[in-house]
C-alpha positions in Angstrom: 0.0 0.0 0.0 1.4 3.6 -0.9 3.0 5.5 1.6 0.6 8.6 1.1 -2.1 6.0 1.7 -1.4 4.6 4.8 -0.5 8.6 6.1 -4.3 8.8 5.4 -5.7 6.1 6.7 -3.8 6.8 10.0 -5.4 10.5 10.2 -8.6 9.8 9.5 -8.7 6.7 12.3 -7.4 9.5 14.4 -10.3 11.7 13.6 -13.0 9.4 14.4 -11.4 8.7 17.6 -11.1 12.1 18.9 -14.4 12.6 17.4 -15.3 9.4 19.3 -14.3 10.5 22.6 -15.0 14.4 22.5 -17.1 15.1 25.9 -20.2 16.6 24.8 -20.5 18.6 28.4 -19.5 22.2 28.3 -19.3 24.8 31.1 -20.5 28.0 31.1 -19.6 31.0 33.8 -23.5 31.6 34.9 -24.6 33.7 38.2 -21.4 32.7 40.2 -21.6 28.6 39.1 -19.7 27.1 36.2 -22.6 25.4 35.3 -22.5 22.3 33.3 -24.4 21.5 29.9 -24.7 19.4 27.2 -25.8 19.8 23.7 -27.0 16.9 21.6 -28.7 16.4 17.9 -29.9 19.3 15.8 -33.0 21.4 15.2 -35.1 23.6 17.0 -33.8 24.0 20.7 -35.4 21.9 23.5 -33.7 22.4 27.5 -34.0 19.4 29.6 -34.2 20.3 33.6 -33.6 17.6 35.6 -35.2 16.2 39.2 -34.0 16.7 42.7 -31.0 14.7 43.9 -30.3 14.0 40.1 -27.8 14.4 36.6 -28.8 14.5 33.3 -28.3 10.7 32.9 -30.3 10.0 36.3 -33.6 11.6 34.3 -33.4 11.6 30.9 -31.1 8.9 30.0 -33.7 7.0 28.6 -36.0 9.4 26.4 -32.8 11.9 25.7 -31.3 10.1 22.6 -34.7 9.9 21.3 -35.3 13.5 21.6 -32.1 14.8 20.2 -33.1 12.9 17.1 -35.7 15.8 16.4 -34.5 18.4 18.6 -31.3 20.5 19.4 -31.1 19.1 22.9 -29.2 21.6 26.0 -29.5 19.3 29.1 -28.7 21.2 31.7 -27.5 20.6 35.3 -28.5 23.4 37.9 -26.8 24.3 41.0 -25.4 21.4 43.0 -26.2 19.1 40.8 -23.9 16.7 39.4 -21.4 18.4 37.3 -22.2 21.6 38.3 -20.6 22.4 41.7 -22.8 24.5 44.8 -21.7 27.6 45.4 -22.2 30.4 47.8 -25.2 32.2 46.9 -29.6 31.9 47.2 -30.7 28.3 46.1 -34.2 28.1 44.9 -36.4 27.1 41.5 -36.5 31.3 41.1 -32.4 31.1 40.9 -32.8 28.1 38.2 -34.9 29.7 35.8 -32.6 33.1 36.3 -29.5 30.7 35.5 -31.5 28.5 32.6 -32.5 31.7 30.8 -29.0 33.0 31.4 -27.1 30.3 29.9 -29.7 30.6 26.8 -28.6 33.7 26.5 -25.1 33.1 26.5 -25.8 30.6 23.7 -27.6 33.4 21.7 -30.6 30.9 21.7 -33.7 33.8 22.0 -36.0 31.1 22.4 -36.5 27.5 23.2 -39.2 25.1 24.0 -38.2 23.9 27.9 -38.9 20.4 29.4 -38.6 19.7 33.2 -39.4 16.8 35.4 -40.0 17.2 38.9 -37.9 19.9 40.7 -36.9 20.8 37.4 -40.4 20.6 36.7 -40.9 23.5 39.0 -38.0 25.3 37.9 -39.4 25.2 34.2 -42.9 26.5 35.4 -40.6 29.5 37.5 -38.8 30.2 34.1 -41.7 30.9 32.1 -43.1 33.1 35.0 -39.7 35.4 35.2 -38.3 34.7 31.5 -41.5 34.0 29.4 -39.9 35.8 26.1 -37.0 32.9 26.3 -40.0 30.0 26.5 -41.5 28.4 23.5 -43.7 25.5 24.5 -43.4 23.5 27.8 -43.7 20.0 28.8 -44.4 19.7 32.5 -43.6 16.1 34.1 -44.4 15.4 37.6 -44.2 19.5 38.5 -45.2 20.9 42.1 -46.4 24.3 41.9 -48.3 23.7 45.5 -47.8 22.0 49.0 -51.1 20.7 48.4 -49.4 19.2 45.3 -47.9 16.3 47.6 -49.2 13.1 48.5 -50.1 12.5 52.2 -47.4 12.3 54.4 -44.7 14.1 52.2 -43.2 16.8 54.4 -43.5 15.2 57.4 -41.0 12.3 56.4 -38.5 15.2 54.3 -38.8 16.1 58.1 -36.7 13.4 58.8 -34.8 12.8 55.8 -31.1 11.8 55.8 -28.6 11.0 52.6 -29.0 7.5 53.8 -32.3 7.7 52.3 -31.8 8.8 49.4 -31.8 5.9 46.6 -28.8 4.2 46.3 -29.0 4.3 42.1 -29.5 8.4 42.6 -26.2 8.7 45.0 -23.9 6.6 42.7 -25.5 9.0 39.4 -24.2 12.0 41.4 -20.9 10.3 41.8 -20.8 9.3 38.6 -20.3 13.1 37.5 -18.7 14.4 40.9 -16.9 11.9 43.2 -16.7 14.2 45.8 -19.1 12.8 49.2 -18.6 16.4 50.4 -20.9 17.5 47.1 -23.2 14.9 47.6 -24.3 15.8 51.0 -24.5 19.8 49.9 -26.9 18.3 47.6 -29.0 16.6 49.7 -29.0 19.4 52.0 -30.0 21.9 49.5 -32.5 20.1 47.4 -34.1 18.9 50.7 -34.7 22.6 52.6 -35.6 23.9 49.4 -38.3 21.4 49.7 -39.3 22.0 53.6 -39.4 25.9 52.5 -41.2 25.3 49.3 -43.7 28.2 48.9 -47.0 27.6 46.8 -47.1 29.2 42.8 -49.7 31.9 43.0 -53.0 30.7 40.5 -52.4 34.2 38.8 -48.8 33.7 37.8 -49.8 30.0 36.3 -52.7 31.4 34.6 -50.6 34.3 33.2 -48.2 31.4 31.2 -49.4 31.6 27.3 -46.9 28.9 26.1 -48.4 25.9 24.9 -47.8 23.2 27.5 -47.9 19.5 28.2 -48.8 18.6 31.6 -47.3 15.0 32.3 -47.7 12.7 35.2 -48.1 9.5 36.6 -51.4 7.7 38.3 -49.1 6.9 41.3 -46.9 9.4 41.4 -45.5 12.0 44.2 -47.6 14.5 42.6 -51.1 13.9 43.1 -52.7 12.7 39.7 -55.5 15.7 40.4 -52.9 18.5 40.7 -51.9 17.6 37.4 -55.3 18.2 36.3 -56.0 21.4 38.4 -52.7 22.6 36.8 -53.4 22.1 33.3 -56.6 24.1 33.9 -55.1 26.9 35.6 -52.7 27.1 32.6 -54.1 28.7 29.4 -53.2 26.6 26.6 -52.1 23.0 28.3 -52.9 19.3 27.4 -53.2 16.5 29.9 -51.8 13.1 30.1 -52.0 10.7 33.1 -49.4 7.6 32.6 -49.4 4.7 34.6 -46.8 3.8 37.1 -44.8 5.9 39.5 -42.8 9.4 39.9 -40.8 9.4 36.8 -41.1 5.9 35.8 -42.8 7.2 32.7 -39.9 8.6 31.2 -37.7 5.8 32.5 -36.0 7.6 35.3 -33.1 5.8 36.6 -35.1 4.7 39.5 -38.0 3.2 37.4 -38.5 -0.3 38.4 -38.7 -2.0 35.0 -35.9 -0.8 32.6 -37.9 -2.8 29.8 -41.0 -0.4 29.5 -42.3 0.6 26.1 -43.8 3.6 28.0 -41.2 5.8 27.8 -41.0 5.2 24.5 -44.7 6.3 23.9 -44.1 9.0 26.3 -41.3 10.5 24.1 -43.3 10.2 21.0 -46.3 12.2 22.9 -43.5 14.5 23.8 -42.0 15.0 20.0 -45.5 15.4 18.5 -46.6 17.9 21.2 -43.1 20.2 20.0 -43.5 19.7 16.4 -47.1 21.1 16.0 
């Protein structure tokens, strides 16, 4: 084989394996955090926000290669999550949507349809309160936007919460992206005050949200089944769908107890032909 050949050959396999193992996380300087993002597929923008105690992997890790085959995908990991160190300043779903639509921002994306799931569910619904010219269309999933939101019991037992509760598949996620035990714990300290604290969304600032949204959740979730439905008729222009199965378990959430589900594969279909209209 000729020389000039081989030279080639050897370049090009050196391509793809760069290519191969370029990180597709970036960090960006956002509101005192180097916050930590990830951009995957092409086409119009969609920001994923996480749950509490979780990564980008931990939530979406399922439904997210299936969305960036339609969608410019920006996962996003907020304060004290995963990749994204704490730092010293307010913690709240207020400061999430300040930092999401920040980071858009710094990506010169004006606009972007936004999909959250649980906390980040919340922090979604906060984002198109503060930021609504930055929100396209919104796909709710298992969101709290009330105490009454809960199921029975729910802030008494955060009451006595400790990182030994916390699932064992949720603590190894967040070690996954940060080894650091010290990180964990800020975490779970963070994530669970903000939940003791958690204020209610006022009915006027939900009803004043004109983007189109999906309103997700499950039959035996968290979030009660009929706070789903009271949400998506406070909001203006929602849809409704009630899944079977637990909090997140829908959308194959690393937790979910059968891996093998078609219904996060129907979920993510819903999810594609709610953006695309």
């Amino acid at each position: 084989m000729p020389r000039i050949i081989i030279i080639f050959l050897l370049i090009i396999t050196h391509l793809q394996m760069n290519a191969q193992q370029q990180p597709t996380g970036r960090y960006a300087a956002v509101n005192g955090l180097q916050m930590y993002y990830e951009i995957h597929g092409s086409g119009k923008p969609l920001v994923l926000l996480h749950g509490g105690g979780s990564t980008i992997e931990s939530t979406f890790g399922r439904i997210l290669p299936e969305l960036a085959k339609t969608q410019q995908v920006i996962a996003i990991e907020l304060q004290a999550h995963g990749h994204t160190l704490d730092a010293d300043r307010p913690f709240g779903f207020a400061e999430d949507a300040d930092d999401v639509a920040a980071l858009l921002k710094q990506l010169q994306i004006p606009k972007a349809d936004v999909m959250g799931f649980s906390n980040g569910g919340t922090s979604a619904l906060e984002l198109a309160i503060r930021h609504p010219e930055v929100v396209n269309k919104l796909v709710l999933a298992s969101a709290a936007y009330k105490r009454s939101n809960m199921v029975p019991g729910f802030f008494d037992g955060m009451q006595h919460a400790t990182l030994d509760n916390m699932p064992p598949l949720l603590k190894a996620a967040y070690l996954k992206a940060n080894p650091d035990p010290k990180g964990l714990q800020a975490m779970f300290n963070r994530d669970s005050n903000r939940m003791l604290t958690f204020k209610d969304i006022s009915d006027a600032d939900i009803k004043a949200i004109q983007a189109p949204t999906l309103v997700l959740n499950a039959d035996a979730d968290v979030i009660l089944p009929e706070s789903a439905l009271a949400l998506s008729r406070l909001l203006p222009h929602a849809q409704l769908a009630i899944l079977p199965g637990g909090h997140g378990d829908y959308i194959g959430e690393i937790c979910a107890p059968d891996p093998n589900s078609v219904i996060p594969a129907l979920v993510t279909a819903m999810i594609v032909e709610f953006l695309k209209k």
